[in-house]
NUKE-402520 format. One record per residue (C-alpha): residue number from 1; residue in one letter; x, y, z. Coordinates in steps of 0.2 Angstrom, whole numbers, plus 2048, in hexadecimal, padded with zeros to 3 digits. Each point is the difference from the previous one (the first is absolute). Last residue first. Layout:
// NUKE-402520
<pt lumtor="NUM" zaba="A" px="X" py="Y" pz="Z"/>
...
***
This chain:
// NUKE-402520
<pt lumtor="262" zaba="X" px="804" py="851" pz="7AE"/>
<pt lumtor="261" zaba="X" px="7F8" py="80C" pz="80E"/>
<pt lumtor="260" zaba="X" px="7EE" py="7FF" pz="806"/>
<pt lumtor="259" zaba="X" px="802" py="7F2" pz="80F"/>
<pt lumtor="258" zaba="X" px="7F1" py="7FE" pz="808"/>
<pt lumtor="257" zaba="X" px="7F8" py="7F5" pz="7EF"/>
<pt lumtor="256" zaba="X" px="7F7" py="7F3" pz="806"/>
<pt lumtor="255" zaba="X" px="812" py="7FB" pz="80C"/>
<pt lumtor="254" zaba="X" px="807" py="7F1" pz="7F8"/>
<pt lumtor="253" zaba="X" px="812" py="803" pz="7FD"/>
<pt lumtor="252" zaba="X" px="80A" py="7F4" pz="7F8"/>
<pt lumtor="251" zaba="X" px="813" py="800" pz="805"/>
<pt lumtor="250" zaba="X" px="80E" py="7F9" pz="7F4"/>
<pt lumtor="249" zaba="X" px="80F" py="7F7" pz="805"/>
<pt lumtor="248" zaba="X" px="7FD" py="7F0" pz="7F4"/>
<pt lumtor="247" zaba="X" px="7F4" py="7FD" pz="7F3"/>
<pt lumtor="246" zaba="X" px="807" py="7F2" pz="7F5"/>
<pt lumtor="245" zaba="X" px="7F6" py="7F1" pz="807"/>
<pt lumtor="244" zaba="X" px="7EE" py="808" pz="800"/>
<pt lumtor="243" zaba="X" px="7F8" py="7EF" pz="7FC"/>
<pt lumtor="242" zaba="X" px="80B" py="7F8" pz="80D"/>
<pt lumtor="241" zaba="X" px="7F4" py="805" pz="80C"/>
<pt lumtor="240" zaba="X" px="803" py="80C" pz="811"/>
<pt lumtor="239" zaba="X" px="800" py="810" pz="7F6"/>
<pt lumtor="238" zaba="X" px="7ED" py="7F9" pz="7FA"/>
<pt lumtor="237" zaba="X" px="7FB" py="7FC" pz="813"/>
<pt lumtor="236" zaba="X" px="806" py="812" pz="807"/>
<pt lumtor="235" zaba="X" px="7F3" py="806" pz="7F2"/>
<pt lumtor="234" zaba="X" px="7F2" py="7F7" pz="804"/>
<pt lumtor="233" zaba="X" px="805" py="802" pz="814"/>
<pt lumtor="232" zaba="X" px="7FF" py="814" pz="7FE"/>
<pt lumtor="231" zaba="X" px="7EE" py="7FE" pz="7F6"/>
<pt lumtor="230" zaba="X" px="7FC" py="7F5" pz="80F"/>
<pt lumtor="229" zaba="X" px="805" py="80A" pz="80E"/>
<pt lumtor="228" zaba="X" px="7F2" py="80C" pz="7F9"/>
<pt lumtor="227" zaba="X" px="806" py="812" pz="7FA"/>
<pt lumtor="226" zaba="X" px="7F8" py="80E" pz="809"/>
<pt lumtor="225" zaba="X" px="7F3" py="80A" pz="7F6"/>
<pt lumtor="224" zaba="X" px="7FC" py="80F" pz="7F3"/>
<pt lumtor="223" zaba="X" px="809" py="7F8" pz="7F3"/>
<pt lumtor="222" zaba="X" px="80A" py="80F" pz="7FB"/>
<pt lumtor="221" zaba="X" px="805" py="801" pz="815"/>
<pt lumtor="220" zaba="X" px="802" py="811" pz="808"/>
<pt lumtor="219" zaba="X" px="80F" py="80C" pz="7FF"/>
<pt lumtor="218" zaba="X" px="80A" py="7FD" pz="812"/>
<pt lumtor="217" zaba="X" px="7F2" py="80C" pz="80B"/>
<pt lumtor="216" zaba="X" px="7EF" py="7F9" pz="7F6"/>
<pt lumtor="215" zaba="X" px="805" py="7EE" pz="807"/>
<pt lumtor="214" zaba="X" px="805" py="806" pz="812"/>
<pt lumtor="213" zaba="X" px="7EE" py="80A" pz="7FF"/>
<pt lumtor="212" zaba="X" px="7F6" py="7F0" pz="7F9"/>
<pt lumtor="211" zaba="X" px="80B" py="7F6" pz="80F"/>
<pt lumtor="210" zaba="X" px="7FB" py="80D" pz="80D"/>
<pt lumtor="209" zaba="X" px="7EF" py="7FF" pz="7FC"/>
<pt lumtor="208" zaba="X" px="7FD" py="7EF" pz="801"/>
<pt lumtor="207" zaba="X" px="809" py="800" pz="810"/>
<pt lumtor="206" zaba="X" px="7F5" py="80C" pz="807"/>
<pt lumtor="205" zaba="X" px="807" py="812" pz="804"/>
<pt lumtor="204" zaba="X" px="809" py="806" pz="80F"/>
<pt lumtor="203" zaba="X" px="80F" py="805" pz="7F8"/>
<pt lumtor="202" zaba="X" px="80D" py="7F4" pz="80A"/>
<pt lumtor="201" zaba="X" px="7F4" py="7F3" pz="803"/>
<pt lumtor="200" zaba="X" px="7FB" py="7FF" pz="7ED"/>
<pt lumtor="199" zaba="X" px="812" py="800" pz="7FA"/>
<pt lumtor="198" zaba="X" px="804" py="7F0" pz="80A"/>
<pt lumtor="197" zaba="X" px="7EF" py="7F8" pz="7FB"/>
<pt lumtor="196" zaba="X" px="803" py="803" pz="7EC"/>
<pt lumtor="195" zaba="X" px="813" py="7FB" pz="800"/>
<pt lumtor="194" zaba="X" px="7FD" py="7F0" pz="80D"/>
<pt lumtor="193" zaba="X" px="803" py="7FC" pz="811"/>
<pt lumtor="192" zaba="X" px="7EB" py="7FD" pz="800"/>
<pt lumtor="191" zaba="X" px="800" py="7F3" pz="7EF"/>
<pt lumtor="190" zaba="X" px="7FD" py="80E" pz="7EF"/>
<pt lumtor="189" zaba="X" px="812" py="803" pz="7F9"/>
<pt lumtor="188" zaba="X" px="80C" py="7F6" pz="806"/>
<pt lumtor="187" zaba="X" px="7F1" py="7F4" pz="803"/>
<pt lumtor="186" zaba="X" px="7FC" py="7FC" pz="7EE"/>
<pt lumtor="185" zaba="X" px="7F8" py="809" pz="7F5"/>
<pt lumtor="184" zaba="X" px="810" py="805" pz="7F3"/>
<pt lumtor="183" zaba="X" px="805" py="813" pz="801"/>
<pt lumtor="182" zaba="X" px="811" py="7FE" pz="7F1"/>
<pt lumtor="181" zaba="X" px="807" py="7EE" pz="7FD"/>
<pt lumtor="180" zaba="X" px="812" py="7FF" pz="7FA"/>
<pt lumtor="179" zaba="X" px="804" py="7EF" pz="7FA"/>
<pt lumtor="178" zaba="X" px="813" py="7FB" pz="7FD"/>
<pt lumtor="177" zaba="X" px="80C" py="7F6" pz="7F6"/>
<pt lumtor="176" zaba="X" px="80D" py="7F2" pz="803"/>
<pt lumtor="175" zaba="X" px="805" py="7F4" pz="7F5"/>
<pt lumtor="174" zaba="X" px="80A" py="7EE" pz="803"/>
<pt lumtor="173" zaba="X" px="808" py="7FA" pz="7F2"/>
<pt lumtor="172" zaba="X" px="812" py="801" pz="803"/>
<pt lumtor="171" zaba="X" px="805" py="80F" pz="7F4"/>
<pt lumtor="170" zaba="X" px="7F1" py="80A" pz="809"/>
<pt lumtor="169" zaba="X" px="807" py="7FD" pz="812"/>
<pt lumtor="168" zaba="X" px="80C" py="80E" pz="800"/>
<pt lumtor="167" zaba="X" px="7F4" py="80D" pz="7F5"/>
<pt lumtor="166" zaba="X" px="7F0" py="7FB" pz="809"/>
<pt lumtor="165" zaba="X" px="808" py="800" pz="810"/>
<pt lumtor="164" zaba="X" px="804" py="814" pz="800"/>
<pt lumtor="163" zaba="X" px="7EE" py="805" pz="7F7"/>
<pt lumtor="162" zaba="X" px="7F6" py="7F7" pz="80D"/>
<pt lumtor="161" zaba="X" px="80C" py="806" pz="80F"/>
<pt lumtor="160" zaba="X" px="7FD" py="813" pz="7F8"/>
<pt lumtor="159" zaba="X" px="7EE" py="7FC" pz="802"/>
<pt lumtor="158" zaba="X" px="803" py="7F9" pz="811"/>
<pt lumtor="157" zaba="X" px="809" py="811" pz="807"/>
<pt lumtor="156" zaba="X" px="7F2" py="809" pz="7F7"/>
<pt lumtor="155" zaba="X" px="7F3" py="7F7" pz="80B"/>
<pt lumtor="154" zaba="X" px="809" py="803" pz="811"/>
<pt lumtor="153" zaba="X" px="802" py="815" pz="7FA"/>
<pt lumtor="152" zaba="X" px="7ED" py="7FD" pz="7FD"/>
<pt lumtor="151" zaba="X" px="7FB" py="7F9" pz="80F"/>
<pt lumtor="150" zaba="X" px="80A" py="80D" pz="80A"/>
<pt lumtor="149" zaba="X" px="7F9" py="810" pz="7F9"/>
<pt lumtor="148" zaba="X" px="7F0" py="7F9" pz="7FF"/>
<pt lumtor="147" zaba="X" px="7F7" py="80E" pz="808"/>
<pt lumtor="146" zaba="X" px="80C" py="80C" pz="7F8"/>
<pt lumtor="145" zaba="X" px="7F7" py="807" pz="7F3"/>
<pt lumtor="144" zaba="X" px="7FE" py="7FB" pz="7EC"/>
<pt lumtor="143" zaba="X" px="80C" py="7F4" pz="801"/>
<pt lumtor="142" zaba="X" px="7FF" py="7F7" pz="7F2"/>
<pt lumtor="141" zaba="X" px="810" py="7F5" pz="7FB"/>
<pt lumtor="140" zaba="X" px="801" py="7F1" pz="80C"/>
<pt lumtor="139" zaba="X" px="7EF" py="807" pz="805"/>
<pt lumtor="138" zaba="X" px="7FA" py="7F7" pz="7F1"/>
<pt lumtor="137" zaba="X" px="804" py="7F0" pz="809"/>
<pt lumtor="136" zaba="X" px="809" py="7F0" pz="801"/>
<pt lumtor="135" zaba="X" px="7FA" py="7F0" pz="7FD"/>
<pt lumtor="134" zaba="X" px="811" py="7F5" pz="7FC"/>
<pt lumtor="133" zaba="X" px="7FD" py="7F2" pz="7F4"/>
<pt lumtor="132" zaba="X" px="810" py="7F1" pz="7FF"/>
<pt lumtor="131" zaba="X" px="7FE" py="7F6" pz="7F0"/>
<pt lumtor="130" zaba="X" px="80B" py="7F1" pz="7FF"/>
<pt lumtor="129" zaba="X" px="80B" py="7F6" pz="7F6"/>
<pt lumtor="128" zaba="X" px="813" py="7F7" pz="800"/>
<pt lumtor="127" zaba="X" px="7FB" py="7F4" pz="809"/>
<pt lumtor="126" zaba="X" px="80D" py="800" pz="80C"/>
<pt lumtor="125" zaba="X" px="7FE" py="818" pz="7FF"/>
<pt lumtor="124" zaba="X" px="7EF" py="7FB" pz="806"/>
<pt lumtor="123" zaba="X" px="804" py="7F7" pz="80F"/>
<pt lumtor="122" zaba="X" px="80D" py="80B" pz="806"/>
<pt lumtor="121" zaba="X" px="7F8" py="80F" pz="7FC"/>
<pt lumtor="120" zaba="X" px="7F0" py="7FA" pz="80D"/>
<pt lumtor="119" zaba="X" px="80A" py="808" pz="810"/>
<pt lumtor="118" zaba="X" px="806" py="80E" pz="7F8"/>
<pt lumtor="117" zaba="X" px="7EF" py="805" pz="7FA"/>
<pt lumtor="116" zaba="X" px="7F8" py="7FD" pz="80F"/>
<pt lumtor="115" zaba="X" px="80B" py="80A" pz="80A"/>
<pt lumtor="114" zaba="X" px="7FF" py="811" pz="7F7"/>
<pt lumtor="113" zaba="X" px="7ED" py="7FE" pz="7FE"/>
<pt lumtor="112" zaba="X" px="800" py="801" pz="813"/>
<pt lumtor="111" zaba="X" px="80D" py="80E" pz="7FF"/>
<pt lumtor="110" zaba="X" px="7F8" py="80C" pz="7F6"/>
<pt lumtor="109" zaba="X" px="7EE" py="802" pz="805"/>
<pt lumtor="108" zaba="X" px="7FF" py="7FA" pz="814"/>
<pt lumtor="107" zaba="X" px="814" py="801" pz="804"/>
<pt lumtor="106" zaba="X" px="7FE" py="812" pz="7F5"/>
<pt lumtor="105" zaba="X" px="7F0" py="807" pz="809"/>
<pt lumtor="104" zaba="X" px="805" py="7FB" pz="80F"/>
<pt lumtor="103" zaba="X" px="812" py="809" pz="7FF"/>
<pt lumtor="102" zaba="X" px="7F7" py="80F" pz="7F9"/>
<pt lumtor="101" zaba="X" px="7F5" py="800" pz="811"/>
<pt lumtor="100" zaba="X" px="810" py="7FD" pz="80B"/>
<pt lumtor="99" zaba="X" px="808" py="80E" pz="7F7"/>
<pt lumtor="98" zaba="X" px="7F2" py="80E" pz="805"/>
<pt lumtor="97" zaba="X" px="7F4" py="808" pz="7F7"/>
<pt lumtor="96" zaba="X" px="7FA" py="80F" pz="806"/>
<pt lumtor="95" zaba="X" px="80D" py="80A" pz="7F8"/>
<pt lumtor="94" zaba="X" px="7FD" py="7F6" pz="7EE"/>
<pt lumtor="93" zaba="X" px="7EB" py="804" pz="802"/>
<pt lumtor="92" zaba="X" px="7F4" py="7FF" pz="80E"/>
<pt lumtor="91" zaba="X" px="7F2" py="7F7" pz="7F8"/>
<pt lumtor="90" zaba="X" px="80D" py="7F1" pz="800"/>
<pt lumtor="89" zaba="X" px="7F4" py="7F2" pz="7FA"/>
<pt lumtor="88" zaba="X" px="803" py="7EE" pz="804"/>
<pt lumtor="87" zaba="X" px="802" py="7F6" pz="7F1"/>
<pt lumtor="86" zaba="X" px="802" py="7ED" pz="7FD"/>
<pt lumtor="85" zaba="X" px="80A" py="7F2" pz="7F7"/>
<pt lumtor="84" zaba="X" px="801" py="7EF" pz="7FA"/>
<pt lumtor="83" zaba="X" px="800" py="7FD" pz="7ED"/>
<pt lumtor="82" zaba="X" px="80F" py="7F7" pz="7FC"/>
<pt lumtor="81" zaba="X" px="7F9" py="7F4" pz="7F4"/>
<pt lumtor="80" zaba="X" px="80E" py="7F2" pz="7FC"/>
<pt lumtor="79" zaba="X" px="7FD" py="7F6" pz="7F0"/>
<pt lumtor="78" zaba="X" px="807" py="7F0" pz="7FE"/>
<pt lumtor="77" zaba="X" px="805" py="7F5" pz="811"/>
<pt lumtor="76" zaba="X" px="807" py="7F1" pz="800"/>
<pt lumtor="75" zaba="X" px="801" py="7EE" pz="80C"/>
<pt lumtor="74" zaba="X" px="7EE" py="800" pz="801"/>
<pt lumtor="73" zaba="X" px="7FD" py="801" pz="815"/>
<pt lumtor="72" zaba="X" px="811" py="801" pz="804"/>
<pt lumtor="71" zaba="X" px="802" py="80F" pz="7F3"/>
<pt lumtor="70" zaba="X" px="7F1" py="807" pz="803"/>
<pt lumtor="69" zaba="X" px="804" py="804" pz="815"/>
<pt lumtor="68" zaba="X" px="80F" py="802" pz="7FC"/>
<pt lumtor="67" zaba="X" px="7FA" py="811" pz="7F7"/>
<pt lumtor="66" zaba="X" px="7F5" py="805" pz="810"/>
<pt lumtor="65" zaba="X" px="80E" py="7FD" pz="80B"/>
<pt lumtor="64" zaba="X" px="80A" py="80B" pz="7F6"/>
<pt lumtor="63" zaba="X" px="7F5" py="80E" pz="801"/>
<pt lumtor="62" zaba="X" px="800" py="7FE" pz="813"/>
<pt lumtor="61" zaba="X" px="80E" py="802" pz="803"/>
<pt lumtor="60" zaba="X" px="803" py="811" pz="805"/>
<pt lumtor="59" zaba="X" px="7F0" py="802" pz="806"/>
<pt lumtor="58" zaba="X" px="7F4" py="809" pz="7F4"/>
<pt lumtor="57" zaba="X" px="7F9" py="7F0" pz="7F8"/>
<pt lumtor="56" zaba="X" px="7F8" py="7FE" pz="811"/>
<pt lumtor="55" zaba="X" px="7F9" py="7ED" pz="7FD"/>
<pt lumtor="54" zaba="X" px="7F0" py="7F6" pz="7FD"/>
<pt lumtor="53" zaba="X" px="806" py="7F6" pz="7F1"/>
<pt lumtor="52" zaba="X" px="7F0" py="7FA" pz="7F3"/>
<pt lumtor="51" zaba="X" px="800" py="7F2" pz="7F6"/>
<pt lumtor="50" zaba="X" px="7F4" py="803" pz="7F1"/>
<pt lumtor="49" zaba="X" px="7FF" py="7F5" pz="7F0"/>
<pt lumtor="48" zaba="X" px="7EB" py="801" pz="806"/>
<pt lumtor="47" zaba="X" px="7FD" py="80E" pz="80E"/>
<pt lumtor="46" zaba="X" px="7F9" py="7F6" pz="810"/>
<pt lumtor="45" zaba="X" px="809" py="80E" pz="80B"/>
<pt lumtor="44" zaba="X" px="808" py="810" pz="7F8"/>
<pt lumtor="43" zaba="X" px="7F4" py="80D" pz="808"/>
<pt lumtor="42" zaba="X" px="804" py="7F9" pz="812"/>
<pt lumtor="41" zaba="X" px="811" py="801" pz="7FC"/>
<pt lumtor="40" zaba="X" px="806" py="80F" pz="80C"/>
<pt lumtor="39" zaba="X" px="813" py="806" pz="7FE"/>
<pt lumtor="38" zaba="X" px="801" py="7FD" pz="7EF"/>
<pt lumtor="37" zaba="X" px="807" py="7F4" pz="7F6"/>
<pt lumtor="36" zaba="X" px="7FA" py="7F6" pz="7F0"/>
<pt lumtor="35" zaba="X" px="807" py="7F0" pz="7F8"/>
<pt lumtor="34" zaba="X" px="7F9" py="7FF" pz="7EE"/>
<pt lumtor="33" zaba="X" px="7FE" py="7F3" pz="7F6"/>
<pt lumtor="32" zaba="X" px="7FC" py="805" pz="7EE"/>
<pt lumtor="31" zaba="X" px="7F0" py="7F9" pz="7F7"/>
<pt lumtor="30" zaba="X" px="7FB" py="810" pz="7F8"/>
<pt lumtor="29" zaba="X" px="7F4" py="802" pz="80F"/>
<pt lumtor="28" zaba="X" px="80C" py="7FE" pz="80C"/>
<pt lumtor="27" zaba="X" px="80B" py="810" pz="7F8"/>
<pt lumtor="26" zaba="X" px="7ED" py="809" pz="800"/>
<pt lumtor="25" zaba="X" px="7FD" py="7FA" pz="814"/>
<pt lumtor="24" zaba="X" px="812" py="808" pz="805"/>
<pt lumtor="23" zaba="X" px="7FF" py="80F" pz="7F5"/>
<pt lumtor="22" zaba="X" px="7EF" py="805" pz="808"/>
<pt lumtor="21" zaba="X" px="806" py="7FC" pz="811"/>
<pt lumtor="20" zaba="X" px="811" py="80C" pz="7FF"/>
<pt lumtor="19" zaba="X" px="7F5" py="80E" pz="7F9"/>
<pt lumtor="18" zaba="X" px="7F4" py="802" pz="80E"/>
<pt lumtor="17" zaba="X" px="803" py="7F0" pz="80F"/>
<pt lumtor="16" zaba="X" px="808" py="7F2" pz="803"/>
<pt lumtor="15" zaba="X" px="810" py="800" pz="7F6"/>
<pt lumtor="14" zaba="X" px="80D" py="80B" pz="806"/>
<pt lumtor="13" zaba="X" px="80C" py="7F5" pz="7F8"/>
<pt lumtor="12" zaba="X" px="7FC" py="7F8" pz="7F2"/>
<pt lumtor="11" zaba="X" px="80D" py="7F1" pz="7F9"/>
<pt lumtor="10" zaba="X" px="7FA" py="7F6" pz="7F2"/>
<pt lumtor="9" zaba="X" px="803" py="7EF" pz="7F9"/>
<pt lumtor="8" zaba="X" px="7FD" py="7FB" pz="7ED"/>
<pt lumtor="7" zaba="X" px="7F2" py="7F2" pz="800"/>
<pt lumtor="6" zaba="X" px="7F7" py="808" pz="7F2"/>
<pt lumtor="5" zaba="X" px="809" py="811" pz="7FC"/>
<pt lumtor="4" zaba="X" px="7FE" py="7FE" pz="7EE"/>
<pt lumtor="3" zaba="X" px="7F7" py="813" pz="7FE"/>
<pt lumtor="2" zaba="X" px="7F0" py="7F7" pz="7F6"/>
<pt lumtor="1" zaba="X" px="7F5" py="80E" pz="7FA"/>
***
């Protein structure tokens, strides 16, 4: 399928890595050109219809640097991918959580995204198109304890964001929706700061272990697996294309089947 993003411009932000990466190399693939940031680039480096932006999109301005950044380069910018984020696990509940770590987790999960977005509008709302995709998270709306408890008030913050500019910003041609992964193997998950090492320090088991027991604990998964980064990216890409140009303010979970409920 052709999704007639050839030679439209992206912005990823935390792109170097998990499910940042994977949607940065599929965008390239269908021909768009993407300008990637992250902190570390390494991973970006010799990627075709790839310039990649070394940058902390969690300073202030960094997020906006990042979006000049395409505009100078190509003078427009078409989709924006707000995916950057990260989870640090708060095994010590809501009293053991203090304001400085919710403060993190909404500047690294909410407000990045908030700043990009404001930044790109501008150029989107002059051409009277664009598709902004925010990767949020099944926490947004699943807590099943309060490891997360942070994260996930961050993430629901940025699906109520989604729904909020898709409704202003609809009538002017730029859409908005959102992506919420569940367990994904990337390092959130499975790198050493991650969901399966943090629980497996704390309980004394392996971290293989400790991920099949956090797993069983929230419901298990229908599949049986983690989702790839790629099977997020397929379907960050498609919201990104035109071809889905009247689907606005809606979230997509792709979780192998956590979530039970309808």
């Amino acid at each position: 399928m052709q999704l007639q993003l050839e030679d439209k411009v992206a912005v990823v932000t935390g792109a170097s890595k998990g499910i940042g990466l994977a949607i940065t190399k599929a965008l390239a693939r269908e021909g768009t050109r993407v300008v990637a940031g992250a902190r570390s680039i390494d991973a970006l480096s010799g990627l075709d219809r790839v310039t990649a932006v070394a940058l902390d999109l969690v300073a202030p301005e960094g997020p906006a640097r990042l979006v000049q950044r395409a505009l100078d380069d190509h003078g427009r910018v078409d989709v924006l991918v707000n995916n950057v984020g990260a989870v640090r696990m708060r095994l010590q509940g809501f009293l053991g959580t203090s304001d400085d770590e919710f403060a993190w987790a909404m500047q690294t999960n909410f407000f990045a995204a908030l700043r990009a977005t404001r930044a790109a509008l501008p150029a989107m709302l002059k051409q009277r198109a664009g598709s902004v995709v925010n990767i949020a998270s099944v926490n947004a709306f699943f807590e099943p304890d309060a490891g997360v408890l942070d994260y996930g008030a961050a993430k629901a913050a940025l699906l109520n964001l989604t729904k909020s500019l898709a409704q202003e910003f609809g009538p002017q041609g730029v859409r908005v929706n959102a992506v919420s992964p569940g367990p994904v193997s990337t390092d959130l998950w499975l790198g050493k700061d991650g969901v399966a090492h943090t629980v497996a320090r704390a309980t004394g088991v392996d971290p293989e272990t400790a991920r099949k027991n956090v797993l069983a604990s929230i419901g298990g998964l229908a599949t049986g697996r983690l989702t790839t980064p790629e099977e997020v990216a397929t379907l960050a890409v498609l919201l990104a294309s035109p071809l889905t140009g009247n689907v606005t303010g809606s979230n997509f979970v792709v979780d192998g089947g956590l979530i039970k409920t309808t």
